[in-house]
N, C-alpha and C positions, 0 to 999 in steps of 0.2 A: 435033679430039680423037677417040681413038678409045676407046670402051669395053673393056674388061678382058674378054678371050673367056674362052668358057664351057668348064667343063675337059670334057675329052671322057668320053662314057661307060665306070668302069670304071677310071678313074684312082685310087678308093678301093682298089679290089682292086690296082691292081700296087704304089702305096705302103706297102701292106699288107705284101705277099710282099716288099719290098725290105725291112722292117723285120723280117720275121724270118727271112728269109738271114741277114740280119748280128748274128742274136741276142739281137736289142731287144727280140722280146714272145714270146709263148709262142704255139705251135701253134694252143692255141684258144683264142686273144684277137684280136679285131679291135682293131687300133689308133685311137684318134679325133682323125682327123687336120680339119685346118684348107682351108677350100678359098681361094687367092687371094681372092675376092671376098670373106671374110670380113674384117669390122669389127667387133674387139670393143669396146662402148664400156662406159663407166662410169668412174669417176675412177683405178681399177688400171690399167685397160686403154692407157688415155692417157697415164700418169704416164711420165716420161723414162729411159732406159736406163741404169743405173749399171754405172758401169765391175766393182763390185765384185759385182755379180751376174749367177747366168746368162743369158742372154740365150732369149725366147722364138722359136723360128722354126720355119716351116714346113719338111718334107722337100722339098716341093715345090721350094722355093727351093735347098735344098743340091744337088738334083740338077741346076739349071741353071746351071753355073759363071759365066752372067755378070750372074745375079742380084747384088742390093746386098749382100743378106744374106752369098750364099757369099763374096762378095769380100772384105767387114767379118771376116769369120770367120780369125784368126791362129790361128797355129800353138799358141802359150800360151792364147789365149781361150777355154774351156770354154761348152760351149754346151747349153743344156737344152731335150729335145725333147718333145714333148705327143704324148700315147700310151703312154708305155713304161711302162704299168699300174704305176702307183702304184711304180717306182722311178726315180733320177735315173743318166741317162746321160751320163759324162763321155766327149767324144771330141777328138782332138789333131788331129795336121796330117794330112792324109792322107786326109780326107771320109771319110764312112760307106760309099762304096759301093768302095772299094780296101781297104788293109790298117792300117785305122785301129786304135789302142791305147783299146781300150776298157777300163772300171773301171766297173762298176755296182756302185751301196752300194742293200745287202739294206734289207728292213723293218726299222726298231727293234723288232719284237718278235722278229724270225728273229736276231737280234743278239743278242740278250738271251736266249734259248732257249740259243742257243751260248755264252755266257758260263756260262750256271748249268751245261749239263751239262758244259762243261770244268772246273768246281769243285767236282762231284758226288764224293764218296766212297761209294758205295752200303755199299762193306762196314762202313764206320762209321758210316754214315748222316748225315754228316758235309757241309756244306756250306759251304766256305770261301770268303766274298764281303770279305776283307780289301781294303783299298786298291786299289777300282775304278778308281780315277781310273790307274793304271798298267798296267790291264789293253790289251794291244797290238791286242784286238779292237776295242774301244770308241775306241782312237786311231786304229785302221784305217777307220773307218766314223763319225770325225768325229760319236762320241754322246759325251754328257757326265752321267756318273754323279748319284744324288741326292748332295745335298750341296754338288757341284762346280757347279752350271748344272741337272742333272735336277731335276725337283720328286715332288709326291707321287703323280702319275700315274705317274710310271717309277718309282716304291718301290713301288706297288702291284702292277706289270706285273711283278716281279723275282719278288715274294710270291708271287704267283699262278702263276707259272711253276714255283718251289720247291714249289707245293704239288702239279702234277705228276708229282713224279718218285716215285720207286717202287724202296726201300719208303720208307716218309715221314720226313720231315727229322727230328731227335735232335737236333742240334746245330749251331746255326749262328752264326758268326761275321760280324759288321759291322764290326768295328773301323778306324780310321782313314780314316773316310770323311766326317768334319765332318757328319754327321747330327745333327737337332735331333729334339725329338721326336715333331713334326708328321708324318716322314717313318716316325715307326713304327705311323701309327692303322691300318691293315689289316694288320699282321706277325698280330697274336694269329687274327684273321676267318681266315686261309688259313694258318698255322700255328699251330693251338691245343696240339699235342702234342709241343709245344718242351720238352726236359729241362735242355739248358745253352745258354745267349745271351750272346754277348760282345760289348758295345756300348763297348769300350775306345778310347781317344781320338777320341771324337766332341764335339758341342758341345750336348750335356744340359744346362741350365743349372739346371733349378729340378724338384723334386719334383715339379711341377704336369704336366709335360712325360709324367713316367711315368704317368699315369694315362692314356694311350690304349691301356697293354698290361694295366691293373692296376684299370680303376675299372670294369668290367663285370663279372657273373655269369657264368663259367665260362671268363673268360681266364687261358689259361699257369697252368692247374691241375698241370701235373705239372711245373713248371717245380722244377730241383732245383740250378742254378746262375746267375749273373749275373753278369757283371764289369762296372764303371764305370769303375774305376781311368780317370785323365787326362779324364775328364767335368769341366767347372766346377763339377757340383752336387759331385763327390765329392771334387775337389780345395780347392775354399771351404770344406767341412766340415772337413778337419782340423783346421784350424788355429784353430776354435771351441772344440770338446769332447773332441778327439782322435777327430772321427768317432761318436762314441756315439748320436747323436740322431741322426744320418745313417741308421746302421743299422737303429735302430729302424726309423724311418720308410719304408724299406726293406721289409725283415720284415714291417711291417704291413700292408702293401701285397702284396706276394708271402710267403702264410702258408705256403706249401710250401717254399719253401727252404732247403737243408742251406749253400750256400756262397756268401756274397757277399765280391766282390773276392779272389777265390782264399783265404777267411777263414773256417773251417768255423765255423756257427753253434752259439750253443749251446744245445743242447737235453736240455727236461725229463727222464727218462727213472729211470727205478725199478729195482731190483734184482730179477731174479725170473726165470722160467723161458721161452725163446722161444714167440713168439707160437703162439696155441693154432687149430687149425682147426675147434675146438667151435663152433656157433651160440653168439653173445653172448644174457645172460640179461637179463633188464632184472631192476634191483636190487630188491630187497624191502624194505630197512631203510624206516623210517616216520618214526624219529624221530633227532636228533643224536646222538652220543654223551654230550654235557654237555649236561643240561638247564637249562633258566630259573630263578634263581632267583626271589627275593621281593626286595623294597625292599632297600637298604644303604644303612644307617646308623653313621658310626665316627666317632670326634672330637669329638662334639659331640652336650650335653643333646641327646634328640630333645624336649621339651616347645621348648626354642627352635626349633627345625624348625616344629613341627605350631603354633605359637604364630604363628608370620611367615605360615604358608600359608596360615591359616584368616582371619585379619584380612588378609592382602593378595588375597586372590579375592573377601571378599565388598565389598572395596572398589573391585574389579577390575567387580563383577556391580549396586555398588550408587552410590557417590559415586567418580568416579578422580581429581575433585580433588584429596580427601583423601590420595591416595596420594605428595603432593607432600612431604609429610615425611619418606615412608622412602627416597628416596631423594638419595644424596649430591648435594651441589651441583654436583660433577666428573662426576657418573652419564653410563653412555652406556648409550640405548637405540636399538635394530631390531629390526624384523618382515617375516617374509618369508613371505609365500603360496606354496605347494606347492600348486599344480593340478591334478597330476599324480595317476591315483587307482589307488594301490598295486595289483600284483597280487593280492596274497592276498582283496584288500578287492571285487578285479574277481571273483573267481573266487566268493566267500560273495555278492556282488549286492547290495551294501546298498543303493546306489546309485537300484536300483530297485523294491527290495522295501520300505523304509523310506520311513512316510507321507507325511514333510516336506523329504526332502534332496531332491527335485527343485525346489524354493524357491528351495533356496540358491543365488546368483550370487559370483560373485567382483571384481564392477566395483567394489565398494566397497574389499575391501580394495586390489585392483590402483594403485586411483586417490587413497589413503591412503599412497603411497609404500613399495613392497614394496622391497626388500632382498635382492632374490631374483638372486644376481649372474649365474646363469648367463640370467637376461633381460635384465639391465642391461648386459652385455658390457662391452664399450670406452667408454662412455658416463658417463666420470668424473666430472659435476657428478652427475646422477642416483646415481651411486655417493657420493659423499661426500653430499650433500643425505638424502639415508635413512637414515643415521647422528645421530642425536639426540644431543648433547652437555648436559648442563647437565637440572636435576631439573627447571624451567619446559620446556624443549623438552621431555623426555621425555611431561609431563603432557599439554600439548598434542597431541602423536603421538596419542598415548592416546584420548583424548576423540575424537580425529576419526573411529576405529572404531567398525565395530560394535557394538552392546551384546552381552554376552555371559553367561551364566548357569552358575556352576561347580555342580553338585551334589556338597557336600564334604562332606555329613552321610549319602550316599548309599551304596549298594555299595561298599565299600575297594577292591575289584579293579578298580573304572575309574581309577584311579591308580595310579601308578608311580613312586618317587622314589629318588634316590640322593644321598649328599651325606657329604661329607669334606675336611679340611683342605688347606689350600692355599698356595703360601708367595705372598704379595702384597705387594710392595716389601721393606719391611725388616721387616715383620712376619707374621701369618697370616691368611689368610682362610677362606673355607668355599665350598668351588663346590658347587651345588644344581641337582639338575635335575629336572622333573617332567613324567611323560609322561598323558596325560587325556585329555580331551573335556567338551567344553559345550554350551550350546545355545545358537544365535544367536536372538536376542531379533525379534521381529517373523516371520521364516519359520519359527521353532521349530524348523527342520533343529539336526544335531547332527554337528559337527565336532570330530577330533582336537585334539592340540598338545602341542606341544615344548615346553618352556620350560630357559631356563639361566640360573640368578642366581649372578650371583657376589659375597657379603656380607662385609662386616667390623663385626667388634663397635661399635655406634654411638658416639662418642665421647660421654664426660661434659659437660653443658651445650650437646651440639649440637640443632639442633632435631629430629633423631629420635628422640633418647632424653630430651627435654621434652614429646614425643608418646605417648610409650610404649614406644617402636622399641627391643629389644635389639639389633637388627642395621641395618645399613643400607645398600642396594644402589650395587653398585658400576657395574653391570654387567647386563643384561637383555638377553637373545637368544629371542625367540619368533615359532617358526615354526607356523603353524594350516595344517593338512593335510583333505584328505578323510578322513571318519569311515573308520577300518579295524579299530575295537574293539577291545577291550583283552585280547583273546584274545593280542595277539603278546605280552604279558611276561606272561602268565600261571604262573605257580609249576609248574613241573612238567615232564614230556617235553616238546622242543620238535622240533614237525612238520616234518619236509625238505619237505611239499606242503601247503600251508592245503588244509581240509575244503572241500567246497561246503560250501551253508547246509543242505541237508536231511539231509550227511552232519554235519554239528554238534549237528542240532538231535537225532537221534536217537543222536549219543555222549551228549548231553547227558543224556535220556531212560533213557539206559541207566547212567549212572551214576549219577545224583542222583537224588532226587526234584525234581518241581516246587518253587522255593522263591517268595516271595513279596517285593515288595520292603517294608524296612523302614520304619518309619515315627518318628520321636521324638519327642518334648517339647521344649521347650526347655531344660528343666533337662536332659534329657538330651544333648542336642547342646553345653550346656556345660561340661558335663562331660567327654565326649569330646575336645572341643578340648582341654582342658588336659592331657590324658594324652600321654605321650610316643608317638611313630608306630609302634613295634613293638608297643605295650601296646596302643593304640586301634584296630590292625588285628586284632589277638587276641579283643579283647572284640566285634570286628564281626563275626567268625567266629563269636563261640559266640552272639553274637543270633540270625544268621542262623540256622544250626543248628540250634539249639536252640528259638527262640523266645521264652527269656530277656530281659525289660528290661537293662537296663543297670546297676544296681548291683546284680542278683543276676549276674548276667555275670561282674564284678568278684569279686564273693566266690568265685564257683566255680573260677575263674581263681589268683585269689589263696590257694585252699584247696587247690591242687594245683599249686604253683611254677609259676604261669602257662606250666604245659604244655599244651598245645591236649587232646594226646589223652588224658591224664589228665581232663583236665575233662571232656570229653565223654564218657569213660565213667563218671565220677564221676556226670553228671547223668541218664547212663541207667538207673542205679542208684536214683536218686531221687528221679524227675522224678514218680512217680505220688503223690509227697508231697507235694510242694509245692503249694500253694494258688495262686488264682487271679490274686491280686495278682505276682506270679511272673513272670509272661508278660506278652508287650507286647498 
């Protein structure tokens, strides 16, 4: 046997120069070529020749015609050579070193370069990438478009090439290229100054898809057209709503657009004179046009009003057994915790400036079965289970909350109530609602709340009205919020910006005097209850006010057609008469 002689010195250099005579690599590229004695091993190196692929061989061998290789080598068999810098050399019958029919395929990106700018329209700024898959370059050079076989690395390489050109793309067109929307996550990253995008007959299937152009800060902001048309998400929609929810969803997504699916949107727009080139002013106005009123009351005694409020809180604050009477056997009750701690209420700081509300937790009521459905989502036993039916479950709900303490002989202005007839089945009812604050019993924090009763007159011999019950609930909805005080239904202008607190505290200062909170009797707080809610907010007025007890209140009240300001200038007139018994 004889060993495999050594290639002589310098055999590198003339394979070399034979490989770029014939055009294979460039002037200043050495080729890396293979020396006979090489063995490459590892399980590629080894693996068997398929008919269907190029075949690895030395030049060395093609230049000895009676090598295995050059002789294996047919006139049809395409043969791939090692060196010819990163492209593939096809060569036919005729060997490299005579008049062989060469075809080199360029880089996929020198490919792709060539496609974008034979589809550049610089003067429109216009870049038409319609139906790759038929483009003769990309069938010339054996590439296969995204969509077709390309994936998201060749959508990006495409992107990144468009972003390029000069001046910057306006307008670009993908249509008919079976694109999903994986293949669009880098379009917005290297074209953000996209004005119309037409993604028409591709394979969108779902909203979800567009958010790699639509769910970042500052993508296709000036984006001013879209088309979907022939997408599955846009063609499934019609046939729902006529497209209506399609387009929203749409819109909402892309806030800048004038036209989806060639469908000019429609937009807000006022009567008045073209846009101005003045510096904008920041507004002045302070307060709404319509301001807040005071309580409403229509339909119905208010002594029945202020009669069901004042006996169902203090049995809300004292026994809620008790409370098993007024309400109907059919009754449904729910409560829902609000967490959430209002602007207005963020911006005055009660939160942190108020002794006891950092006490307050919410795991009691959370864990008392809240009602609160934007928590409870999809979670339908939880949803129907917080729904109290029947005046035993409601009482039970009840009892499992917190204790709670209404001050209802207190300032009238921490309350709020409205209430008027209502039609309920085949007769009437009364929907009641009252907006307040208590105090939770043990932390002494002091929380909001909503309340909404809906009543009907107690039937004859039922047990509400063998209790005492003129009315008897149909219906209970209370929501308890963070304290936000009883500033927002306040009587009077109503604020477009809550005050801070030290800007409250010195309107306060500037319009009132310091007032003092009141204090009653019991004959006088029974008294009060029985007065109808317009009457017993009046006469709470001129206590405050004034100073006035309670049945001189009444008289002054009563001695000048219970008009507020009457009375109060009635008692300014006369107040250095009155004796000591007078005042509270």
């Amino acid at each position: 046997m004889f060993s495999s002689p050594t290639p002589a010195p310098g055999s590198r250099a003339i394979a070399n120069n034979a490989l770029r005579n014939a055009g294979l690599i460039g002037a200043d590229r050495d080729a890396t070529m293979r020396d006979a004695t090489d063995k490459p091993g590892g399980r590629k190196a080894s693996s068997k020749i398929r008919s269907h692929r190029p075949r690895v061989i030395d030049i060395k061998d093609l230049r000895n015609p009676r090598s295995k290789a050059a002789m294996q080598a047919g006139p049809s068999e395409p043969l791939t050579i090692r060196g010819a810098g990163m492209r593939t050399t096809r060569i036919g019958a005729g060997g490299p070193l005579g008049n062989p029919r060469v075809r080199i395929k360029s880089k996929p990106v020198e490919v792709w370069r060539e496609v974008v700018r034979k589809r550049w329209n610089p003067e429109t700024q216009f870049l038409n990438l319609e139906s790759l898959i038929d483009e003769e370059i990309l069938k010339k050079n054996n590439i296969q478009p995204p969509g077709y076989g390309g994936g998201v690395k060749d959508a990006a390489v495409i992107f990144k090439l468009a972003k390029e050109l000069t001046p910057k793309v306006k307008t670009l067109s993908l249509s008919n290229n079976k694109l999903q929307g994986i293949h669009l996550q880098l379009l917005s990253h290297y074209l953000p100054d996209l004005v119309n995008l037409s993604l028409q007959n591709n394979n969108i299937r779902t909203l979800k898809e567009l958010d790699f152009l639509a769910s970042r800060r500052g993508r296709l902001l000036n984006l001013k057209e879209l088309v979907l048309t022939g997408n599955p998400v846009q063609v499934n929609s019609v046939g729902q709503d006529g497209g209506e929810k399609y387009r929203r969803d749409i819109t909402s997504r892309f806030t800048s657009l004038e036209v989806l699916d060639q469908v000019a949107i429609a937009q807000i727009a006022f009567d008045g004179p073209g846009p101005s080139t003045a510096p904008a002013t920041k507004p002045t106005a302070s307060t709404f046009p319509v301001g807040m009123g005071a309580s409403f009351i229509t339909g119905v005694d208010g002594g029945i009003v202020s009669n069901f409020l004042v006996r169902f809180f203090n049995g809300m604050d004292t026994q809620r057994n008790l409370l098993l009477n007024a309400y109907d056997p059919n009754a449904t009750f729910s409560f829902s915790a609000n967490t959430t701690i209002a602007a207005r209420a963020r911006v005055q700081g009660f939160h942190s400036s108020m002794p006891n509300q950092k006490k307050l937790t919410w795991a009691e009521w959370l864990a008392g079965g809240s009602r609160n459905l934007q928590r409870v989502g999809n979670h339908f036993d939880r949803a129907l289970n917080s729904l109290h039916v029947g005046a035993e479950d409601a009482i039970k709900a009840l009892a499992a909350l917190p204790g709670t303490k209404h001050d209802i002989t207190g300032p009238p202005e921490r309350f709020c109530l409205d209430s008027f007839p209502i039609l309920l089945g085949q007769g009437m009812g009364l929907l009641l609602t009252v907006h307040g604050q208590f105090t939770e019993v043990g932390t002494e924090g002091i929380r909001s709340f909503d309340r909404s009763f809906v009543l009907m007159p107690a039937p004859e011999g039922s047990r509400a009205k063998l209790n005492g019950w003129d009315v008897v609930i149909v219906s209970d909805q209370w929501t308890v919020r963070v304290y936000s005080s009883h500033e927002a239904w306040k009587p009077g202008p109503l604020l477009v910006q809550a005050l801070s607190r030290e800007e409250q505290q010195a309107q306060n200062a500037a319009s009132a005097p310091a007032l003092q909170p009141l204090t009653f009797d019991q004959q006088s707080q029974a008294a009060l209850a029985a007065m109808p809610e317009p009457q017993r907010n009046l006469v709470m007025q001129v206590c405050q006010r004034t100073r006035l007890n309670v049945p001189f209140a009444v008289d002054c009240l009563t001695g000048n057609g219970w008009d507020l300001n009457r009375a109060i200038a009635n008692f300014e007139e006369v107040k250095t008469t009155l004796s000591r018994d007078a005042f509270l």
